[in-house]
C-alpha positions, 0 to 999 in steps of 0.5 A: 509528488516531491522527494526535498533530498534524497538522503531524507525518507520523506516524500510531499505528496498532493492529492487533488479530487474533484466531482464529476458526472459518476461521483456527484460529491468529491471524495476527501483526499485522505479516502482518495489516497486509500482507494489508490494505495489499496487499488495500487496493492491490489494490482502487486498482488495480482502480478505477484500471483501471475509471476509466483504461477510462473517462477514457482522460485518467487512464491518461495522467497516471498514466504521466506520474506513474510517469515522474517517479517514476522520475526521482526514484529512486521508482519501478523500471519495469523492475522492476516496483517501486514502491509494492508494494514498499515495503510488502513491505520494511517489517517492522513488527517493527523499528518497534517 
């Protein structure tokens, strides 16, 4: 990846597959990056539960978070949607 300046919220992003001995067929590069943001969350999410178990404090403020997220209009409690979603929506392809 690339960021061209720092003042810009942009980011150059390459994904490159291949095939290999587990996955005869290459993946696309849009379905490769969706499996790495969603194995990327998944992982957050695990460490955030590890870390809300131990600092009870943290679970509280994420709350809070998500609370004002869902007065902004960024996050569907009801739903279940927030981030999660966002990258499901996305499709890279319309971006290039």
């Amino acid at each position: 990846y690339s960021v061209p300046h720092p003042s810009e919220p942009v980011m150059h992003l390459r994904v490159q597959t291949q095939s290999n001995k587990h996955r005869p067929e290459a993946p696309t590069a849009s379905d490769a990056l969706k499996e790495a943001c969603q194995t990327l969350y998944d992982q957050c999410d695990f460490v955030l539960e590890q870390l809300e178990e131990l600092l009870p404090e943290v679970k509280d403020d994420r709350i809070r978070m998500e609370e004002l997220m869902a007065e902004e209009g960024y996050y569907d409690e009801e739903a279940g949607e927030g981030d999660e979603a966002m990258v499901e929506d996305y499709d890279a392809d319309e971006a290039i």
